[in-house]
N, C-alpha and C positions, 0 to 999 in steps of 0.2 A: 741672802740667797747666793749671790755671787763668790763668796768665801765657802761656799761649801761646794763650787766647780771642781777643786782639787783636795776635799776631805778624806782620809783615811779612816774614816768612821766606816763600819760593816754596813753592806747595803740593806740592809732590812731596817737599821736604825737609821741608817742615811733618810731612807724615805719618808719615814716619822717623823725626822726633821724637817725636811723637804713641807710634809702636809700641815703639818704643824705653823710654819711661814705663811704657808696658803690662806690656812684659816685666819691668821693675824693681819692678814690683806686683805682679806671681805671686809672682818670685824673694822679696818681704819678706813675703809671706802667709802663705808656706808655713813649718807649724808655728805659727803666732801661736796663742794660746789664749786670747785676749780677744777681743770680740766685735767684727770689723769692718764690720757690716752698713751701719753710718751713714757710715762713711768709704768706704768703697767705694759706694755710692751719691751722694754729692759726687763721688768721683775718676770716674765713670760719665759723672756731667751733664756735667765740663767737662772730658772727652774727647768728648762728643758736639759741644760748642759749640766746642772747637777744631778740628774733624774739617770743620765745616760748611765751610769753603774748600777745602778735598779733594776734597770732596764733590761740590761744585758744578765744580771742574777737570775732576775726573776721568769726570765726567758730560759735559764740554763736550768733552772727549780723543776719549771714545765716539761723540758726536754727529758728532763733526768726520770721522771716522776714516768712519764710515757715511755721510755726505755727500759723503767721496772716492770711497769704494767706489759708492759711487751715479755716481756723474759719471764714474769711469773705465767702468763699465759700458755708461754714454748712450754716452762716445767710441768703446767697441769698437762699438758696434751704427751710428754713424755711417760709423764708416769702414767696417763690413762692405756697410752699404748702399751707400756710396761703390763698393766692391771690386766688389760684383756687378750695379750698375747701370753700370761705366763701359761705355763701346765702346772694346772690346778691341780690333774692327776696326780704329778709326782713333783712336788713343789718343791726351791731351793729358798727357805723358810730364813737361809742367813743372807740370800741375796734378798729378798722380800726387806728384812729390818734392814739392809745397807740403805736398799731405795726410801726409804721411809726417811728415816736418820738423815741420809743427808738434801732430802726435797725440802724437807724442814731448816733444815739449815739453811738452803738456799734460799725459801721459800724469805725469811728473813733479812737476807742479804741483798732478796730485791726490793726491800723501800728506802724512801716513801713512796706509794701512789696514791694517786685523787683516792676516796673512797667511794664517792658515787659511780665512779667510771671501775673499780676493782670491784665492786659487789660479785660481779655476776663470777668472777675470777673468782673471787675466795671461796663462794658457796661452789665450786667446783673442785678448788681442790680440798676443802674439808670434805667433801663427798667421799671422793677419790681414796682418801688418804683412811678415813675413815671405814671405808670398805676393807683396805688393806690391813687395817687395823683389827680391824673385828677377825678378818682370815687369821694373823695374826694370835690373837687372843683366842680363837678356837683351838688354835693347835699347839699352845700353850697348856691348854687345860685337858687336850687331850694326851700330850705327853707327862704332864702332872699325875695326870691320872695312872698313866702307865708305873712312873717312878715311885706313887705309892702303894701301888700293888705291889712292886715288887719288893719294897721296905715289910708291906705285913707280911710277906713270905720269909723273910729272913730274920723278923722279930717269930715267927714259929718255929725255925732253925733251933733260936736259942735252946728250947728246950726236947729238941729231938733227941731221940737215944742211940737212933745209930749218927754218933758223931763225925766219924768219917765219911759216910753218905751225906751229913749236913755242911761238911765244908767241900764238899765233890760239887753240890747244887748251889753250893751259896758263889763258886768260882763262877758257874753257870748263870746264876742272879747278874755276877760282875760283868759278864759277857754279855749280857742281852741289856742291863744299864749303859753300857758306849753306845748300842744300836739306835737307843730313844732318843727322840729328835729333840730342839732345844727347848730349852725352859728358861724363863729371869733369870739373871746371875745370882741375884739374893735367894729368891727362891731355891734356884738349883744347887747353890750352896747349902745351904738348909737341910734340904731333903736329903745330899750326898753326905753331908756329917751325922745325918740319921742312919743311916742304910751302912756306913761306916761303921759306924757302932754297933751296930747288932750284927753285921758281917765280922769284926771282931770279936765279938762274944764267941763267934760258931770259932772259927780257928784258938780261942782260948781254951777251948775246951778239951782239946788235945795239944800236948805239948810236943810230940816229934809233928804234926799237920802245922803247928805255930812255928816250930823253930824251920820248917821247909818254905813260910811263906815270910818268913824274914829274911832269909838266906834269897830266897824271891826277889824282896823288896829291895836287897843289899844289891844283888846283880843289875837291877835295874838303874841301882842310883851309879854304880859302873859305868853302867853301858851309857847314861845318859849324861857322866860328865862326858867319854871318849863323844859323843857325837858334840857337848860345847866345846870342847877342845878343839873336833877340827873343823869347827863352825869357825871359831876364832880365828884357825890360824887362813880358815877363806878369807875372812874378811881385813886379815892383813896382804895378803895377796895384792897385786896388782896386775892391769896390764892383760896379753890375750888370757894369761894363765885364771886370771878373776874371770871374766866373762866366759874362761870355758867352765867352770862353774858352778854354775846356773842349777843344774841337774843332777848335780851330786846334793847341793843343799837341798833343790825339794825331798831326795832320796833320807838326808839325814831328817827332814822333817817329819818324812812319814816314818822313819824308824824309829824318833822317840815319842814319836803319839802309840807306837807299837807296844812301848816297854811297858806302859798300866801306872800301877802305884808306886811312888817310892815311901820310903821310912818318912813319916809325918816331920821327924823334925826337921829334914832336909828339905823337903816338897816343893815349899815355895819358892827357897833361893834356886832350888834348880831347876824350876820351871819361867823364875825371873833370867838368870842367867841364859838359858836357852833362845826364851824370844829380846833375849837383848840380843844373841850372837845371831837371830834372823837378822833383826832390823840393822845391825851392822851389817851384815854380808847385803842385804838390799839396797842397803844408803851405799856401800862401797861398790856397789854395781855399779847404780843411779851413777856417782860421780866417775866411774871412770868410761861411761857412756859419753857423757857429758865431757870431759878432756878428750878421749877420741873424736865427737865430732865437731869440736872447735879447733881441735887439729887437724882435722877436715879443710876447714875454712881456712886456719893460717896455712896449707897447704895450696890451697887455691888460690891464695894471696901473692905468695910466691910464687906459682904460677903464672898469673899475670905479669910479675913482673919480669920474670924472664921475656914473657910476648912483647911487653915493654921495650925492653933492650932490643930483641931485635928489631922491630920496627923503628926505633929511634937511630939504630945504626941504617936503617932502609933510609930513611930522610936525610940523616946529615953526612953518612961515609959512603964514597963512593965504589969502595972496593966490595964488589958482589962478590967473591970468597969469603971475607968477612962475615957476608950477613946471611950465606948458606952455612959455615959453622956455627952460626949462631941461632940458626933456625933448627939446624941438628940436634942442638946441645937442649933446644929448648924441647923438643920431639922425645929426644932421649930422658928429658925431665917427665914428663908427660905417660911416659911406659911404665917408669921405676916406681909410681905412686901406688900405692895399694886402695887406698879410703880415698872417695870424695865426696863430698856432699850432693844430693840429688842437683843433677842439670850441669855442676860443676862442670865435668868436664869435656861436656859437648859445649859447654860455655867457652871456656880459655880455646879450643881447638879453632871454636868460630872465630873468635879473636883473634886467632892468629893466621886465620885466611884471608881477614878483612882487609883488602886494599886500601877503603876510605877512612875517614877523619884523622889524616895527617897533616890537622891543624894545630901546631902545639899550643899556641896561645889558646884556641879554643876548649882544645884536651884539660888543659892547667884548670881553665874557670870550671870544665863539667867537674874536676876531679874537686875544686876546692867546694863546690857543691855542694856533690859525694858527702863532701866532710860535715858539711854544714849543719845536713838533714841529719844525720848522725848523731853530731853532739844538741842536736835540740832535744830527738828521739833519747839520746843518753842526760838528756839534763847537764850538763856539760857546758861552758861556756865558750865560745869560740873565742879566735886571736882577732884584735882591735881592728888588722885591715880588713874581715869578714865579715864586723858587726854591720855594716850596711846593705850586705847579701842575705846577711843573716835575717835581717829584717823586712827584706822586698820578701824573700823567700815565705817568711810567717804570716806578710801581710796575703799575697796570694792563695797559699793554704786556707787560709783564716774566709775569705772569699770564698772559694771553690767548696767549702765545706759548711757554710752557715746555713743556720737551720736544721746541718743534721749531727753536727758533734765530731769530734776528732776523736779516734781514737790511736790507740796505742797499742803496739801485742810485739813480742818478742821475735815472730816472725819475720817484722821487716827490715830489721839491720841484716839479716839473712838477703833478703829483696835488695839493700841498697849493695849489698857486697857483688851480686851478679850484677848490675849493674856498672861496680865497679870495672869487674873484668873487662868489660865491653867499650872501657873508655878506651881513647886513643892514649899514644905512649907521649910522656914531656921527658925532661933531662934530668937525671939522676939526682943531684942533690935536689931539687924543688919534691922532686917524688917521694925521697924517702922524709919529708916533712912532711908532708900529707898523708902517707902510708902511716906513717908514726899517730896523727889525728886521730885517722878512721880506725884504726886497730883500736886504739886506747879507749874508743866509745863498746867494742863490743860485749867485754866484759862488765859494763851495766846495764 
């Protein structure tokens, strides 16, 4: 029992071993007639001090399990407020299956929970989801129904005699088919290669009405590479010119849902091409969102350190012309910014009014800190003289937080950066090794 204090066996097996010892300590007790009070008080301690990794697992099992149960809860009561706030009236049938699709996803992503304590949860959101579901499947079958009406209309096209009046109605067919709401993809497929087909037939049947809806087909496959071309060349773009953007792509996206059909052999690739040049023009949005406002932050970084500087020259130089150009140049930094990040820079401004903590020794530990919680939050290993900060610091956290869980979110390297601001100034070279730290953690 004692060799198993520092086992690296998983705790779920640890404890099996653990019970397993127990029981082979009844089974040899039983009948002994010398006195095992002292041995059985050893064999007590280091089952307790093997047990403590069990302990703390199967605490965290618990936690986790009631944090799912918690979260699938929030989602039944989202989507029930979702279900009884929509307009039924006039339904958005493809925001309906988003909420579905992905509550189910989530719904997933929150176990494990108890299942006696998750009953009353689950039979809430199968209700829920089910409700949605059936709305859903109504209007599935009531748009089926639409699309097969309008397929036996144009299976009686085929043999209409006035042929030009049957490809005049069958355009008509094609225009009131984009109106009808969704249907399955397989299905909707299905039904469109039906309705295709006999909507071919009617234009085959004259040959100047076929060769005008080829010349059709041809212009549209035109018009819909010109909008992937300059879908593409958005999405090479960068910088304000990307971001002003935005509003021409939805403009190109609603022009080529505008164009209708193209030539079947072409169809696919130019329909793959197209939502590839969205999803590039979005992803190259996303990322140049995401480089402006981490240039935001390394903007505020700099920042501080200008405030830095001058109050470093306020403590150790005593020429006050000095540390008024220096206070200018920092003001004149302060105007020329365009982007900061929210609070930024009413942050650095207050930093640089603050008369107090012109403590450098003490400025140096809050900033080494700074670093500290940084590279934990970045997974990141601190420098050898920190590992002992490093570790009051987790033991603390570790403290303040038992029982409810640490978490983690992207946010708060954001939270320790204003705080950085707010440190007091130390001496340049110590700074820019710290600065160098706490940067190097934001990008994970």
């Amino acid at each position: 029992m004692e060799s198993l204090a520092d086992s690296t066996l998983d705790p779920p097996v640890l404890a099996e071993r653990i019970k397993s010892l127990q029981e082979q300590w009844r089974t040899l007790s039983k009948g002994a007639g010398e006195n095992l009070e002292a041995d059985w008080q050893r064999f007590q301690e280091a089952a307790r001090k093997a047990y403590q990794p069990c302990r703390e697992y199967f605490e965290a099992q618990g936690l986790a399990r009631q944090e799912n149960l918690q979260r699938r809860a929030a989602l039944v009561a989202r989507l029930v407020a979702f279900e009884t706030g929509h307009n039924w009236e006039q339904p958005d049938w493809r925001l309906v299956l988003v909420a579905l699709r992905e509550s189910k996803q989530l719904w997933r992503q929150h176990s494990p929970v108890d299942r006696a304590a998750g009953k009353a949860v689950h039979e809430q959101f199968v209700a829920v989801t089910s409700k949605l579901q059936n709305r859903l499947e109504a209007a599935y079958a009531a748009n089926s129904n639409q699309k097969k009406s309008l397929i036996a209309r144009a299976q009686q096209l085929c043999s209409a005699e006035d042929s030009r009046g049957a490809i005049d109605e069958v355009k008509e067919l094609q225009r009131r088919w984009k109106t009808v709401g969704i249907v399955p993809r397989d299905e909707d497929h299905r039904l469109w290669e039906e309705f295709r087909q006999h909507s071919d037939t009617v234009f085959q049947r004259r040959q100047h009405e076929f060769a005008e809806y080829s010349a059709a087909l041809e212009g549209n496959e035109a018009g819909a590479i010109a909008v992937c071309e300059e879908l593409e060349g958005i999405a090479s773009s960068s910088g304000p010119s990307l971001l002003g953007s935005t509003a021409r792509v939805t403009e190109l996206q609603g022009a080529f849902d505008a164009l209708g059909e193209f030539p079947r052999g072409v169809a696919r690739d130019l329909r793959g091409r197209f939502e590839r040049a969205v999803e590039r023009c979005e992803a190259a949005v996303a990322q140049q969102k995401l480089r402006d406002t981490e240039q935001s932050w390394s903007t505020l970084l700099e920042a501080a350190n200008r405030v830095r500087a001058y109050k470093l020259a306020v403590v150790s130089e005593p020429d006050t012309a000095r540390h008024e150009s220096l206070r200018q140049e920092t003001e004149d930094y302060f105007s020329a910014v365009t982007r900061w990040p929210k609070g930024g820079q009413d942050a650095v401004k207050a930093a640089l009014g603050k008369t107090s903590g012109l403590d450098l020794e003490a400025n140096e530990m809050a900033l080494r800190l700074l670093c500290v919680r940084a590279e934990i939050l970045a997974d990141r290993p601190s420098p050898p003289e920190d590992q002992p900060l490093r570790r009051e610091y987790q033991v603390q956290r570790l403290m303040q937080s038992m029982g409810q869980g640490i978490t983690v979110d992207a946010s708060q390297i954001d939270t320790l950066t204003m705080e950085w601001v707010q440190a007091g100034p130390i001496e340049e070279a110590r700074y820019t090794q710290l600065l160098e730290r706490f940067k190097g953690c934001r990008p994970h």
